[in-house]
Each structure stands twice: as structure tokens, then as C-alpha cells.
N, CA, C and O atoms as a Maestro MAE file, in Angstrom:
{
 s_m_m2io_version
 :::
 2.0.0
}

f_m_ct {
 s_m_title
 :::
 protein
 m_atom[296] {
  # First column is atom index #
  i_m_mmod_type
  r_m_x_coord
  r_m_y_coord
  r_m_z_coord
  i_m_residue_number
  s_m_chain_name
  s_m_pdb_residue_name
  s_m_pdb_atom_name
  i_m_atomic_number
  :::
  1 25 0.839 -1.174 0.000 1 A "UNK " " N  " 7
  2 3 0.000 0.000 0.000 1 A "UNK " " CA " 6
  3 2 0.890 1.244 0.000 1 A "UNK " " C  " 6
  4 15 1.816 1.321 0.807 1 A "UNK " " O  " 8
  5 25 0.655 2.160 -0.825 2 A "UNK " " N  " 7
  6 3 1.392 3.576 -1.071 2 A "UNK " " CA " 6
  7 2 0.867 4.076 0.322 2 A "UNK " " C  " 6
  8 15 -0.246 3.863 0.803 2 A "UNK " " O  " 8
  9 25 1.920 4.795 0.871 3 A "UNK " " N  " 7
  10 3 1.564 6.028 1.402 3 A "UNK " " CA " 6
  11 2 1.481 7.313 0.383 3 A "UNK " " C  " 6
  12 15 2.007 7.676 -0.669 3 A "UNK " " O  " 8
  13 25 0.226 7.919 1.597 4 A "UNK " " N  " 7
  14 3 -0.607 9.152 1.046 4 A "UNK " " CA " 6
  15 2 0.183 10.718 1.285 4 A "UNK " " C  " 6
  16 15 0.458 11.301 2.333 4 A "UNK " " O  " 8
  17 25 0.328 10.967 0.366 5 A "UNK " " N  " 7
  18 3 0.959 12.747 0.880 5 A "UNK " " CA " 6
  19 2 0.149 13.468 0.724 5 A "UNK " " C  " 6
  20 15 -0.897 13.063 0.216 5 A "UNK " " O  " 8
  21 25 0.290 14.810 1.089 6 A "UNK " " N  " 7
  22 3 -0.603 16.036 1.391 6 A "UNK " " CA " 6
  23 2 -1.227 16.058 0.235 6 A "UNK " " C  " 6
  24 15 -2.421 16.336 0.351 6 A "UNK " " O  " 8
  25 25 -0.796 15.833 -1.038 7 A "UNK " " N  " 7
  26 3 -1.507 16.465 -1.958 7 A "UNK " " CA " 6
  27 2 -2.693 15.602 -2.444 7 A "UNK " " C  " 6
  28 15 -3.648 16.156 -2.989 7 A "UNK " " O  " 8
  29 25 -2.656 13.916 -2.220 8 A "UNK " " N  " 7
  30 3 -3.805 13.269 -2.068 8 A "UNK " " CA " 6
  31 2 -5.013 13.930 -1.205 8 A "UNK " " C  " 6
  32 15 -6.114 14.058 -1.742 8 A "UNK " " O  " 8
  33 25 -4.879 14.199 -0.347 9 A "UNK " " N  " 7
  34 3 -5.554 14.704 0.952 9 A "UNK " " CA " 6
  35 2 -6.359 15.668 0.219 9 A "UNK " " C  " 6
  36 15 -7.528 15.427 -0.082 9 A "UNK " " O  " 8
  37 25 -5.497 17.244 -0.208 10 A "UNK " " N  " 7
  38 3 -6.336 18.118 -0.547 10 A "UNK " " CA " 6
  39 2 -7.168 17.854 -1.869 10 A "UNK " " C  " 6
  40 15 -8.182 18.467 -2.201 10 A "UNK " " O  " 8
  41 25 -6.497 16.737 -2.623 11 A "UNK " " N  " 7
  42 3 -6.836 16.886 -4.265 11 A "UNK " " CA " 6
  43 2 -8.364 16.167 -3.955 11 A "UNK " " C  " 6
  44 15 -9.356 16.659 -4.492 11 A "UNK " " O  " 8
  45 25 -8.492 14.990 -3.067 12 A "UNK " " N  " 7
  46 3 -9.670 14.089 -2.696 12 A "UNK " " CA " 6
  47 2 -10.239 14.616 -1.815 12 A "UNK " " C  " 6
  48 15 -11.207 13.959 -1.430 12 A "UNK " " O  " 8
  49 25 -9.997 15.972 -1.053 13 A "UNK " " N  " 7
  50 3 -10.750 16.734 0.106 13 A "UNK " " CA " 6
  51 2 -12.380 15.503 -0.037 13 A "UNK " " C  " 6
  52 15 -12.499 14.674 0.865 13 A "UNK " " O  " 8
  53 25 -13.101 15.520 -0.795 14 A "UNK " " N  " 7
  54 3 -14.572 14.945 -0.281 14 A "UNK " " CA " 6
  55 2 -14.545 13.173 0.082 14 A "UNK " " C  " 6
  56 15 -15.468 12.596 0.658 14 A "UNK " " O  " 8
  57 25 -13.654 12.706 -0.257 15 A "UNK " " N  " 7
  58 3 -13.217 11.397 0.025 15 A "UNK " " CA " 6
  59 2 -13.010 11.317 1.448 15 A "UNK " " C  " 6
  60 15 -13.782 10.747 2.219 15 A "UNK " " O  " 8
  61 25 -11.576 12.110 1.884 16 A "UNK " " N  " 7
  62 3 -11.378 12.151 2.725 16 A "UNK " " CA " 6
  63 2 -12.281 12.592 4.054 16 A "UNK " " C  " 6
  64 15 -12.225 12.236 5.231 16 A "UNK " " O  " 8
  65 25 -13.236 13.633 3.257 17 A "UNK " " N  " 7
  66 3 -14.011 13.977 4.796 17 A "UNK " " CA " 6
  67 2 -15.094 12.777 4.397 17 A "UNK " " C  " 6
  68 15 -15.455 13.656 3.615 17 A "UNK " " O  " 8
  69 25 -15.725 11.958 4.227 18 A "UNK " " N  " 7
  70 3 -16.506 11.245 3.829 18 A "UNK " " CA " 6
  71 2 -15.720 10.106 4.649 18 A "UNK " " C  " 6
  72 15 -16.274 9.350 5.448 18 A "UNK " " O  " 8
  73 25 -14.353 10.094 4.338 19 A "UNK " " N  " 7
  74 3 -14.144 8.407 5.027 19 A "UNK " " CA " 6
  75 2 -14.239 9.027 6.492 19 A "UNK " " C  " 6
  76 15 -14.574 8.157 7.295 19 A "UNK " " O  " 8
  77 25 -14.064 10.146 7.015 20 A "UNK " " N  " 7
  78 3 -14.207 10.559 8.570 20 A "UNK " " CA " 6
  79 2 -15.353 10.482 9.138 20 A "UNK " " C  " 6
  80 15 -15.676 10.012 10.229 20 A "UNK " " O  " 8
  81 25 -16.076 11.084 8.148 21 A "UNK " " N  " 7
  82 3 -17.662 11.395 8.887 21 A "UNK " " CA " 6
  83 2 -17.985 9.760 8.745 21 A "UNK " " C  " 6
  84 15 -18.494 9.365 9.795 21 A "UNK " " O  " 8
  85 25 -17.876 8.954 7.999 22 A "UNK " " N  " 7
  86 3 -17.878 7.042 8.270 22 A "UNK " " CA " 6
  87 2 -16.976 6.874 9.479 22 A "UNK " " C  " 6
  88 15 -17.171 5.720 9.859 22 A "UNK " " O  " 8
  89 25 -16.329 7.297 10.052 23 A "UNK " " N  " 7
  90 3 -15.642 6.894 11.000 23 A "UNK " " CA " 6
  91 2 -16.340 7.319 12.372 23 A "UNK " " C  " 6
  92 15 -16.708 6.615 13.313 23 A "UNK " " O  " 8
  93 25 -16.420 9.135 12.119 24 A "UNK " " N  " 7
  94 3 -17.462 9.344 13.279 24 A "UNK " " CA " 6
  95 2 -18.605 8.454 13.201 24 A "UNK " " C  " 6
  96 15 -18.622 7.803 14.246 24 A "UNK " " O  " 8
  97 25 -19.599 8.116 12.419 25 A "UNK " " N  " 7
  98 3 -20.784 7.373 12.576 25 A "UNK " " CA " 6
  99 2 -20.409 6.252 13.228 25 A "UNK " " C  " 6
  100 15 -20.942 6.058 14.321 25 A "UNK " " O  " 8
  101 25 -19.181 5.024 12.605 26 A "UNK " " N  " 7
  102 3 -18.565 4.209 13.542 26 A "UNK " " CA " 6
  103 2 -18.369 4.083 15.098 26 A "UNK " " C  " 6
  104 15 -18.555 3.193 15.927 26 A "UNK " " O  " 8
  105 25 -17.923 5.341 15.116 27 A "UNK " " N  " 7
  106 3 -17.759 5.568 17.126 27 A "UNK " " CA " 6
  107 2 -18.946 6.036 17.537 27 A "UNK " " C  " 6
  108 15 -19.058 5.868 18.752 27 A "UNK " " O  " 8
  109 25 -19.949 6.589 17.016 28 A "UNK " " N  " 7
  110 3 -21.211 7.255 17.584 28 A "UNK " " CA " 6
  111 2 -21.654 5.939 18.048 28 A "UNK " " C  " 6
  112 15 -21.657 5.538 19.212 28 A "UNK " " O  " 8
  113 25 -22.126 5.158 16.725 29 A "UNK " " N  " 7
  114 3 -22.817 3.586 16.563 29 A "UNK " " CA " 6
  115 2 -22.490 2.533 17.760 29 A "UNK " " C  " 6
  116 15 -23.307 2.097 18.570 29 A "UNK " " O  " 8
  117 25 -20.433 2.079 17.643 30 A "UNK " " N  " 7
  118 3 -20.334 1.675 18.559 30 A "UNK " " CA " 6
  119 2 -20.260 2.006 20.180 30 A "UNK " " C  " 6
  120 15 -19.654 1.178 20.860 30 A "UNK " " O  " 8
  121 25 -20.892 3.277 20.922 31 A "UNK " " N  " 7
  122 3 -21.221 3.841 21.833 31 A "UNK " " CA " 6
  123 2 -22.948 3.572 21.937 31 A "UNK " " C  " 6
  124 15 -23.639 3.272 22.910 31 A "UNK " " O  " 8
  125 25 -23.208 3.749 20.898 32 A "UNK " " N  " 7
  126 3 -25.018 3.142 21.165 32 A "UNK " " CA " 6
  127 2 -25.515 4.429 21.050 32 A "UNK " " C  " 6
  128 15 -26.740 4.447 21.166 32 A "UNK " " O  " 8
  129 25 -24.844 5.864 20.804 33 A "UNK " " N  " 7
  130 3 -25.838 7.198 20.700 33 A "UNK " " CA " 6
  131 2 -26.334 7.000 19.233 33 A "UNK " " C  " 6
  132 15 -27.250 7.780 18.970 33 A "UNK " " O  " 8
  133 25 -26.013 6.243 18.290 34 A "UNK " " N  " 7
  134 3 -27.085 6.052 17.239 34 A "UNK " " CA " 6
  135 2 -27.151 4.339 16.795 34 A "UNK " " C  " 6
  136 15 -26.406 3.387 17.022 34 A "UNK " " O  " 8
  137 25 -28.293 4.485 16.137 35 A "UNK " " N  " 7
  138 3 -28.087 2.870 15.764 35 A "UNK " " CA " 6
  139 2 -27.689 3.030 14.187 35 A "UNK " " C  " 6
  140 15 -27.553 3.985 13.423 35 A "UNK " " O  " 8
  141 25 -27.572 1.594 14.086 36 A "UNK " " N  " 7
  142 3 -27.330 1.064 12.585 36 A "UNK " " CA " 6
  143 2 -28.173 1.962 11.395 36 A "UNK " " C  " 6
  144 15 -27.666 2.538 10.433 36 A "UNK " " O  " 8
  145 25 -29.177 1.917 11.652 37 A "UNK " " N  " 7
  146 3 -30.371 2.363 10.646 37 A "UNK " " CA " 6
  147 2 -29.961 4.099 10.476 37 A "UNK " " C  " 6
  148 15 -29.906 4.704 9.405 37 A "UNK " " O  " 8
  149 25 -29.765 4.534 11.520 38 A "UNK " " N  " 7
  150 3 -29.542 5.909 11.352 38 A "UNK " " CA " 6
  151 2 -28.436 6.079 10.637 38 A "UNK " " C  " 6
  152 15 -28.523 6.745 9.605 38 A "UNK " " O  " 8
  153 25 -27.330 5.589 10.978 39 A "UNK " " N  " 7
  154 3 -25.788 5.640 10.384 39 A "UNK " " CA " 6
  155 2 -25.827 5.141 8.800 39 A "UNK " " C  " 6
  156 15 -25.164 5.500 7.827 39 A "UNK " " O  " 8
  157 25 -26.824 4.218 8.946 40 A "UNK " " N  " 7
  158 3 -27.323 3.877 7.084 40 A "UNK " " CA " 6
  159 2 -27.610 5.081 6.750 40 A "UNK " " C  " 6
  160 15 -26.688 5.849 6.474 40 A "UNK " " O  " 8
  161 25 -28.576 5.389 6.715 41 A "UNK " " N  " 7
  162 3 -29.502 6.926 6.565 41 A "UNK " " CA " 6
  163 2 -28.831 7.699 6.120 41 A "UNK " " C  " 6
  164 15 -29.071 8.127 4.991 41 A "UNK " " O  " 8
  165 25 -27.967 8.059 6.709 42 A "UNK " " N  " 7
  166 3 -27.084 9.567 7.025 42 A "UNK " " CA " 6
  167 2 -26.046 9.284 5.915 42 A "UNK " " C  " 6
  168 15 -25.840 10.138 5.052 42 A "UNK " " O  " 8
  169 25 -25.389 8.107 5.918 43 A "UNK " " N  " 7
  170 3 -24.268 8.288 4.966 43 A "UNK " " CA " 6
  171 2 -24.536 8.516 3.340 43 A "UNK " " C  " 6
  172 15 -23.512 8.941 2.805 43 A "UNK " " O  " 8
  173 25 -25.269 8.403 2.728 44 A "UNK " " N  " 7
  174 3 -25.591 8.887 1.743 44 A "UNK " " CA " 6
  175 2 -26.275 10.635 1.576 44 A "UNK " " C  " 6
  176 15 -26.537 11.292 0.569 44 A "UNK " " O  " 8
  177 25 -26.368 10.888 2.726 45 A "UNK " " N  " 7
  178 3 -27.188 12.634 3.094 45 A "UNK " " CA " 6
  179 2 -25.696 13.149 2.668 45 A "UNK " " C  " 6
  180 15 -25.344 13.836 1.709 45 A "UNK " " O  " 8
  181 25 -24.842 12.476 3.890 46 A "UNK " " N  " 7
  182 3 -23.557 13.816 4.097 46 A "UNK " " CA " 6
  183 2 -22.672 12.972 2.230 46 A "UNK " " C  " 6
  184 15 -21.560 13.341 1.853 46 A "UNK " " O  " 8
  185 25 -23.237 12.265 1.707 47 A "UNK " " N  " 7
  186 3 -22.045 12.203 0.460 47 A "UNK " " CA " 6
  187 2 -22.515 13.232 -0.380 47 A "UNK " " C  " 6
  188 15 -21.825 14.125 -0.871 47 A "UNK " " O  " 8
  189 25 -23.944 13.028 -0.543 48 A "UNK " " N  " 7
  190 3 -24.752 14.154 -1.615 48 A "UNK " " CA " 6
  191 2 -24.527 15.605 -1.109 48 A "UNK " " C  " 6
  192 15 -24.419 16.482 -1.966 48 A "UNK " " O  " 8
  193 25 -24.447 15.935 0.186 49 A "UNK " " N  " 7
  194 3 -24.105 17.254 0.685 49 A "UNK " " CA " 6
  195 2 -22.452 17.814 0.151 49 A "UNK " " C  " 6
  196 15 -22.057 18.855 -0.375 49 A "UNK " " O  " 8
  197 25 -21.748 16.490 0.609 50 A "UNK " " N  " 7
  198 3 -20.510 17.073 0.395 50 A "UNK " " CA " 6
  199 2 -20.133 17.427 -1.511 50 A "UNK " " C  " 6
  200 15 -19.437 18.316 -2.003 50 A "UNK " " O  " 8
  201 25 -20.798 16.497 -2.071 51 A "UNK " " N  " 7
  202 3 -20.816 16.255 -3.472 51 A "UNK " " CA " 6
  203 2 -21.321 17.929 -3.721 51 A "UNK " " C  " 6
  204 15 -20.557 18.826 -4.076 51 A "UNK " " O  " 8
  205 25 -22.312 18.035 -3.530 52 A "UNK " " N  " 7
  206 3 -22.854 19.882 -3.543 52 A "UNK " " CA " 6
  207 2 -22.161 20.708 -3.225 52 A "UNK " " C  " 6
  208 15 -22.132 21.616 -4.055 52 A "UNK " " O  " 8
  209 25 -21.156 20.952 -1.846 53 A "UNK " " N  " 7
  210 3 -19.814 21.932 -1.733 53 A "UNK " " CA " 6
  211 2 -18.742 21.545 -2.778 53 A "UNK " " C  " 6
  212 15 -17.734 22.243 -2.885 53 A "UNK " " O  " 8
  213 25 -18.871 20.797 -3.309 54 A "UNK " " N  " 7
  214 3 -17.809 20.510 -3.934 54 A "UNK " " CA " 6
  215 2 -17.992 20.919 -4.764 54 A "UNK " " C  " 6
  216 15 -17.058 21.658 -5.075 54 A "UNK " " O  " 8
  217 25 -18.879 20.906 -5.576 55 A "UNK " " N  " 7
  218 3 -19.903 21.443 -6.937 55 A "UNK " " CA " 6
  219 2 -19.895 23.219 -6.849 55 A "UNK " " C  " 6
  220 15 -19.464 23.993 -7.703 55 A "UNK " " O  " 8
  221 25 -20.331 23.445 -5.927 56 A "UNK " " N  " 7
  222 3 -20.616 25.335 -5.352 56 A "UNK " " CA " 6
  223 2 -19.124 25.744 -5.532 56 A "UNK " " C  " 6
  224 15 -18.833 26.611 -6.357 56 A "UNK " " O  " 8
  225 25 -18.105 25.088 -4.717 57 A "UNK " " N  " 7
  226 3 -16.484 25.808 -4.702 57 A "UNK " " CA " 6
  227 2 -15.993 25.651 -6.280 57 A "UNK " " C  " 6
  228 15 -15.285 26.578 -6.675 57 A "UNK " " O  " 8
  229 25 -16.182 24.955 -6.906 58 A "UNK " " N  " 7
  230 3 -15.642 24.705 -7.992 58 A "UNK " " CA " 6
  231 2 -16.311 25.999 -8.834 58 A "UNK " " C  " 6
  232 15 -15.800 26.980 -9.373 58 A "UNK " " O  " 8
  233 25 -17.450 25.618 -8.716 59 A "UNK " " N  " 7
  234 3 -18.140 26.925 -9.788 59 A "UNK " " CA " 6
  235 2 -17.792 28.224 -8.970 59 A "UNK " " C  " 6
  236 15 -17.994 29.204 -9.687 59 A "UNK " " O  " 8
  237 25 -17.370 28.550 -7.803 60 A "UNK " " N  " 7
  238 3 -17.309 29.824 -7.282 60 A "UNK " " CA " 6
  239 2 -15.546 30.153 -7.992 60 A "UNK " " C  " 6
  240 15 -15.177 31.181 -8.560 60 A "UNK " " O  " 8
  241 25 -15.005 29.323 -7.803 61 A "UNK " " N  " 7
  242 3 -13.663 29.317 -8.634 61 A "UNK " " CA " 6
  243 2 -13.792 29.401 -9.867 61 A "UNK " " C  " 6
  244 15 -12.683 29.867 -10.127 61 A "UNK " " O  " 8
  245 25 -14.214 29.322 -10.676 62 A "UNK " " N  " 7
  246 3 -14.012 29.396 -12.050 62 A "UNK " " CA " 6
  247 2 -14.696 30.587 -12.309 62 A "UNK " " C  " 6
  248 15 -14.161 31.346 -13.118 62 A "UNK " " O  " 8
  249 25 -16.047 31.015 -11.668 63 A "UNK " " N  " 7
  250 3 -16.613 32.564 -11.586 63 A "UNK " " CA " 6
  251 2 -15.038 33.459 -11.187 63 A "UNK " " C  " 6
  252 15 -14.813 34.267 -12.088 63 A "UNK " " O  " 8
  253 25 -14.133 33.487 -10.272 64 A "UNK " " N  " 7
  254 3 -13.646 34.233 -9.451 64 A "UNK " " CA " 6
  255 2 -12.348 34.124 -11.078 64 A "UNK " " C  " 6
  256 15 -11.840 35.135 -11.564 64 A "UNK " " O  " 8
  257 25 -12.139 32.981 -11.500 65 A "UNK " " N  " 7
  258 3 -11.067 33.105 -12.316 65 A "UNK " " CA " 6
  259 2 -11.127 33.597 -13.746 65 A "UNK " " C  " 6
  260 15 -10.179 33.672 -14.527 65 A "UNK " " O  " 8
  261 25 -12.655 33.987 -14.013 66 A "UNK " " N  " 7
  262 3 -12.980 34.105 -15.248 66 A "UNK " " CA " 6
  263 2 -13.126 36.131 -15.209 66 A "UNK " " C  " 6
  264 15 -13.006 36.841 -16.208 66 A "UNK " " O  " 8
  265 25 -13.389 36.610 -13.848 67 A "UNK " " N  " 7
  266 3 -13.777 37.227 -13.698 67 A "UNK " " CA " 6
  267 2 -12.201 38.130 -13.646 67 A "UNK " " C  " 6
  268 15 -12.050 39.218 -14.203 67 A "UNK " " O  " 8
  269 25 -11.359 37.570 -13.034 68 A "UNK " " N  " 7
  270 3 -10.046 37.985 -12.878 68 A "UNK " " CA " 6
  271 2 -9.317 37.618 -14.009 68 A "UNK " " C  " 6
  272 15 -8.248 38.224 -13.939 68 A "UNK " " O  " 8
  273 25 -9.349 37.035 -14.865 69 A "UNK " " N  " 7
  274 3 -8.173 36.428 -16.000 69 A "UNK " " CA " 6
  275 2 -7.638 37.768 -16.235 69 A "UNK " " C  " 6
  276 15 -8.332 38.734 -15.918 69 A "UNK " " O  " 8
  277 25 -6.605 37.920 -16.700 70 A "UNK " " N  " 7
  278 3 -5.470 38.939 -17.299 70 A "UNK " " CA " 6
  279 2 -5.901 38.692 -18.915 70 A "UNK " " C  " 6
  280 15 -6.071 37.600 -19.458 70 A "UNK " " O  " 8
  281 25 -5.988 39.620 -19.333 71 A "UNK " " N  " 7
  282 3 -6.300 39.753 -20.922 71 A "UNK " " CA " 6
  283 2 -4.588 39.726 -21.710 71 A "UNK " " C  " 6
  284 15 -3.726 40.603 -21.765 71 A "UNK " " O  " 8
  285 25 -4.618 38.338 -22.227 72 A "UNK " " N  " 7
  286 3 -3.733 38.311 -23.235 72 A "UNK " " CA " 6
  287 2 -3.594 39.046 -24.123 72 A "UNK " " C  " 6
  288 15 -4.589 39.311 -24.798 72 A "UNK " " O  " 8
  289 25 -2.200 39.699 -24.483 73 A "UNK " " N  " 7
  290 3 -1.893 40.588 -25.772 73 A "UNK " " CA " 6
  291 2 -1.868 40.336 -26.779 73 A "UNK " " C  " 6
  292 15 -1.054 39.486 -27.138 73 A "UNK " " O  " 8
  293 25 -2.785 40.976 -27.774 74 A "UNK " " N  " 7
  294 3 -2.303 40.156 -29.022 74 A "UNK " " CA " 6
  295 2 -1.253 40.016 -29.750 74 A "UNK " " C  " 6
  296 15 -1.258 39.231 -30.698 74 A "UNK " " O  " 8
  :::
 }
 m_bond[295] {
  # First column is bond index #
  i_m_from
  i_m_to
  i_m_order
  :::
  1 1 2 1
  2 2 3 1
  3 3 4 2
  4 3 5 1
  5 5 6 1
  6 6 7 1
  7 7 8 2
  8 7 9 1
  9 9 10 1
  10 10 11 1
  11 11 12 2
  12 11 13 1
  13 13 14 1
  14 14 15 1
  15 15 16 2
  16 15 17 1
  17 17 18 1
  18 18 19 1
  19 19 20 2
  20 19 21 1
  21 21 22 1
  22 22 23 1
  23 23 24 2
  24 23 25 1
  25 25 26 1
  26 26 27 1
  27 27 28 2
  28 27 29 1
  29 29 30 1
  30 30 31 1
  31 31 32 2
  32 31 33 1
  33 33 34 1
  34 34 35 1
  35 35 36 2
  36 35 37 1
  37 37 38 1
  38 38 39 1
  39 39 40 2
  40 39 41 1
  41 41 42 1
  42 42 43 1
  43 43 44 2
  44 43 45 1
  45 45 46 1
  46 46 47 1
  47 47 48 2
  48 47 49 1
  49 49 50 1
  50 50 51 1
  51 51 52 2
  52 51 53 1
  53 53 54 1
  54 54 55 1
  55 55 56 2
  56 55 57 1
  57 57 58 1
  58 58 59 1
  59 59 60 2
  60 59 61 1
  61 61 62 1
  62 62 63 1
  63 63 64 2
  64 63 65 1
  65 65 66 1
  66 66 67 1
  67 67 68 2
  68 67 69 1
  69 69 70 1
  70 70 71 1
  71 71 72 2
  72 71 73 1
  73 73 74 1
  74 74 75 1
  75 75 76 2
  76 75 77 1
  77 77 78 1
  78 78 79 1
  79 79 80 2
  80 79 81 1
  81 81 82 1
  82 82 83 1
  83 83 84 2
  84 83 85 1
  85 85 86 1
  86 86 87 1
  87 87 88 2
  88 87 89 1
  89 89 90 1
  90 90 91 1
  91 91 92 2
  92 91 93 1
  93 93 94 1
  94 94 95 1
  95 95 96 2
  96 95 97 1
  97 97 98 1
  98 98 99 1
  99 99 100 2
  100 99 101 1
  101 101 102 1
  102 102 103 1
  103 103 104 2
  104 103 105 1
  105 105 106 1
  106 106 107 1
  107 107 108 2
  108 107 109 1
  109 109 110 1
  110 110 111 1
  111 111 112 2
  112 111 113 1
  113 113 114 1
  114 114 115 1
  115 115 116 2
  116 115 117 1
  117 117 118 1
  118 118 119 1
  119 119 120 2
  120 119 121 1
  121 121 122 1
  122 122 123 1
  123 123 124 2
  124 123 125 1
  125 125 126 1
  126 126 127 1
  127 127 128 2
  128 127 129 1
  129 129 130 1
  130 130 131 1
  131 131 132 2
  132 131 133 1
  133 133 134 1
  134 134 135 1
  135 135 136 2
  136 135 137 1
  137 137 138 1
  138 138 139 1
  139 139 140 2
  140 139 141 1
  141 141 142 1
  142 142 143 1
  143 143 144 2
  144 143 145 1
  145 145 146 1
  146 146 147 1
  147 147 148 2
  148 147 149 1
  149 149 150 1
  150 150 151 1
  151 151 152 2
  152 151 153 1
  153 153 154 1
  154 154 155 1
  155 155 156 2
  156 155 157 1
  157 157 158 1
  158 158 159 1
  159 159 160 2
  160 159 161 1
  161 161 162 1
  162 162 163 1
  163 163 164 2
  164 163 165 1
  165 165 166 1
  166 166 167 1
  167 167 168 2
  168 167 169 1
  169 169 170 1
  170 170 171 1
  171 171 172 2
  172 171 173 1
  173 173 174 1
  174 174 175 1
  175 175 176 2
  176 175 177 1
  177 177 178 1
  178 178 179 1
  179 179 180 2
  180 179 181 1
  181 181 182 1
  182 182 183 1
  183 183 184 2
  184 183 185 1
  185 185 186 1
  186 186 187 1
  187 187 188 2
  188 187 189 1
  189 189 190 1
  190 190 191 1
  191 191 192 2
  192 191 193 1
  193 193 194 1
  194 194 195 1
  195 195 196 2
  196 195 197 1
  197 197 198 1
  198 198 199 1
  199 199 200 2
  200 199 201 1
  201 201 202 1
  202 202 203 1
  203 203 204 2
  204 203 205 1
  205 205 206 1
  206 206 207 1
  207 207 208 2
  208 207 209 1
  209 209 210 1
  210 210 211 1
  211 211 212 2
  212 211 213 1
  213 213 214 1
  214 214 215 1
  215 215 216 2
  216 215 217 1
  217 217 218 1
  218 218 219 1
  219 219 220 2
  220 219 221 1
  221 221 222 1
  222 222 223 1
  223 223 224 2
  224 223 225 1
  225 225 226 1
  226 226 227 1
  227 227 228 2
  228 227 229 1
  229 229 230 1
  230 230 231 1
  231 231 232 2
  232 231 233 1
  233 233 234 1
  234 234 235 1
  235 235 236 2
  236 235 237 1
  237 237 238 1
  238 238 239 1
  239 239 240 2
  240 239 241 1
  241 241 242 1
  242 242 243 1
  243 243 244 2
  244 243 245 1
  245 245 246 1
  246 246 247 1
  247 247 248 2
  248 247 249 1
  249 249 250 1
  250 250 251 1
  251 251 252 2
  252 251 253 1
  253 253 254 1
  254 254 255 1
  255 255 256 2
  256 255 257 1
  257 257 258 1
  258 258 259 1
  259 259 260 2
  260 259 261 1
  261 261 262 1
  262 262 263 1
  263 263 264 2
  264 263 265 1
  265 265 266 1
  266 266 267 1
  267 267 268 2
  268 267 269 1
  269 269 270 1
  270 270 271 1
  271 271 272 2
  272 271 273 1
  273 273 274 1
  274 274 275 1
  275 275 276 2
  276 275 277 1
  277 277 278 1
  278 278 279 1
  279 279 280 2
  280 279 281 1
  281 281 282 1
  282 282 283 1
  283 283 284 2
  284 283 285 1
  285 285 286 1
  286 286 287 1
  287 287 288 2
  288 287 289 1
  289 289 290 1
  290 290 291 1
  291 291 292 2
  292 291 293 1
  293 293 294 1
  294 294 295 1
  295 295 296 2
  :::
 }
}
């Protein structure tokens, strides 16, 4: 197995918070403050949520870069 460097991390940002928030549900679950069914539930909410910030930053970036480009000389 490769180890992961920083730039995996930021390039997969929704992966990564996705395998966490599966991890928090893990420790919630095995503590008993939620059950199974809920932790089902939820993990598809927070993928489609995160899938949507991901979607919003991207388009707010390309607004911000289109808006700023430097006009090439002819």
C-alpha cells in the first residue's frame, strides 16, 4: 500500500471527509448514541451534501477566475 501525501488529501478533500464522517458514525454507533439504521440513513445525506460543496467551490472558482483572468496581448 502507497503512502498518502498532502496532496492526495487536498486533491480528494470529499473522500477524505466522507471516510471521517464514516468513521465518526462508527464511534457514535459503537457507543449506542445512534443505531445502525440511522448511520445507514445519514451516509448517503452527508455524500450528496458534500458532493454539492464541492460542486458550489468549484463553480465559485471558475466565476472568481474568469472574472479575474489577465487579458492576453495580441
Amino acid at each position: 500500500m502507497k503512502a498518502r501525501s498532502a496532496k492526495d488529501y487536498t486533491g480528494n478533500w470529499v473522500q477524505t471527509v466522507s471516510s471521517v464522517v464514516a468513521l465518526l458514525f462508527a464511534v457514535l454507533g459503537g457507543f449506542g448514541l445512534i443505531t445502525p439504521e440511522q448511520s445507514a440513513e445519514a451516509g448517503p445525506i452527508v455524500g450528496t451534501t458534500l458532493g454539492a460543496v464541492s460542486t458550489a467551490i468549484a463553480g465559485i472558482v471558475a466565476l472568481i477566475t474568469l472574472f479575474f483572468k489577465k487579458e492576453e496581448p495580441v
